[in-house]
N, C-alpha and C positions, 0 to 999 in steps of 0.2 A: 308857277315856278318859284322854289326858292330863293332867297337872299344869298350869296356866295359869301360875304365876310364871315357870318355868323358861324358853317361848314368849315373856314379855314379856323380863326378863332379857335372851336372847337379842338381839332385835331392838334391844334398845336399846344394848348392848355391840356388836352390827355397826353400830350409825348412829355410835358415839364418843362418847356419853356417859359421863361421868363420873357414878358410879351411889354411892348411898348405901344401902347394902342392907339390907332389915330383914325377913327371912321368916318370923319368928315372925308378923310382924303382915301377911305378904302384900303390903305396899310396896317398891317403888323410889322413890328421890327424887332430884331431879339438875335443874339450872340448865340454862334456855335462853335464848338472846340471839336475839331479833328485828329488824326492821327498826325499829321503834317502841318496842323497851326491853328489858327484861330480866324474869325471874321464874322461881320453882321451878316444877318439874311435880312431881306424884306419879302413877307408874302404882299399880293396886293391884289386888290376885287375889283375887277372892273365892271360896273352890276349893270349901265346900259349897253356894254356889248358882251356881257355873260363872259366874261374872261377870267381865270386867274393866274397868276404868275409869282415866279419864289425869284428871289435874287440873292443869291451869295456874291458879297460884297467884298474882293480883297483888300488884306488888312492896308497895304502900302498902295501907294501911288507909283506909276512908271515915271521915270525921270524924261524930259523931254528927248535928252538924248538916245536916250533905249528904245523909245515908242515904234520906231521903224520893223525894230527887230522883234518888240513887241506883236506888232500886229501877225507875222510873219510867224510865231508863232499858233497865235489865235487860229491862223488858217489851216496852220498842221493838224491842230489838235481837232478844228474843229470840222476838218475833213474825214466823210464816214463816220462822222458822233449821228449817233440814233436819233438818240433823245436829247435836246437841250441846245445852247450855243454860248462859247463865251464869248465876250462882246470889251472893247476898248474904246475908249472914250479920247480920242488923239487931242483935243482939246486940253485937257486935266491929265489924262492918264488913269482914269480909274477902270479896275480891270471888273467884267461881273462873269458869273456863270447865270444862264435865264434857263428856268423850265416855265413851260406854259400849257394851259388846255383852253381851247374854246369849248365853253358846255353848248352852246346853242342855245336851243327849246328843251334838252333837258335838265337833271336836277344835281347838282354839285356835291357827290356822297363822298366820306374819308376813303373809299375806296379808288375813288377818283384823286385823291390828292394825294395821300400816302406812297405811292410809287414815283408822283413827279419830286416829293420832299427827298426822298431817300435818292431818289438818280441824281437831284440835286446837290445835295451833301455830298454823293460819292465821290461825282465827279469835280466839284471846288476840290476834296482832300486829294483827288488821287493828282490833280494837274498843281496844285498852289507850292510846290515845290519849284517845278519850273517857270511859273510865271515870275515866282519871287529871283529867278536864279539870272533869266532874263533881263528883269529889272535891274540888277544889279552889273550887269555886263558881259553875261554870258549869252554866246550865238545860239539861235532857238532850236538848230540841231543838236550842239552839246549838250543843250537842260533834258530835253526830252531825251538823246541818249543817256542821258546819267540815270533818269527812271526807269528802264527798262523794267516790265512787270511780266 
């Protein structure tokens, strides 16, 4: 079996990332700009249970006050999502989008990662509108009404 960092690495230095490398702890970390804003991702290798995972990291923090309506959100959005979950942190407020794969026993190919990086990106851009809108004090039906796609 392959190494899994080396496969993310990879893919992410072919797409043009500017990468922050840290393989002690099995992370990459590196800034993406969408249609809808900006935010870190972190890939990360989890090499003894064959895992890897992206995080799109929002740019703001939820104020403790919103986090209720925050969450209440996450649930909307993340009720019937395919692929991926976003996830709040009620402690801090930090909001994430997670894609993940358990490879198993087998071998971690760009082909394998490539479709969780892009559902990842998509969907931070296509929701970071209403999460930020949330944050700010709007009810989690209003932000996602405002997005209608």
């Amino acid at each position: 079996m392959t190494a899994l960092y080396p496969v993310l690495e990879a893919v992410l230095e072919q797409s043009g990332f500017e990468l922050e490398r840290r393989p002690d702890r099995g992370l990459l970390i590196f800034p993406v700009t969408g249609d809808n804003g900006a935010w870190t991702t972190v890939a990360q290798a989890r090499e003894e249970q064959r895992q890897a995972f992206f995080y799109s990291v929002a740019p703001e923090l939820v104020p403790e006050a919103t986090r209720d309506e925050a969450a209440r959100l996450m649930s909307r959005i993340n009720w019937g999502l395919a692929l991926g979950t976003f996830e709040l942190d009620l402690d801090d407020g930090q909001v994430r989008f997670r894609t993940s794969l358990d490879v198993g026993e087998a071998d971690l190919t760009p082909a394998l990662v490539k479709p969780l990086l892009i559902a990842n990106f998509t969907l931070m851009d296509r929701y970071l509108p209403a999460v930020l809108a949330v944050a700010s004090g709007i009810s989690a039906a209003e932000a996602l009404a405002r997005d209608v796609r």
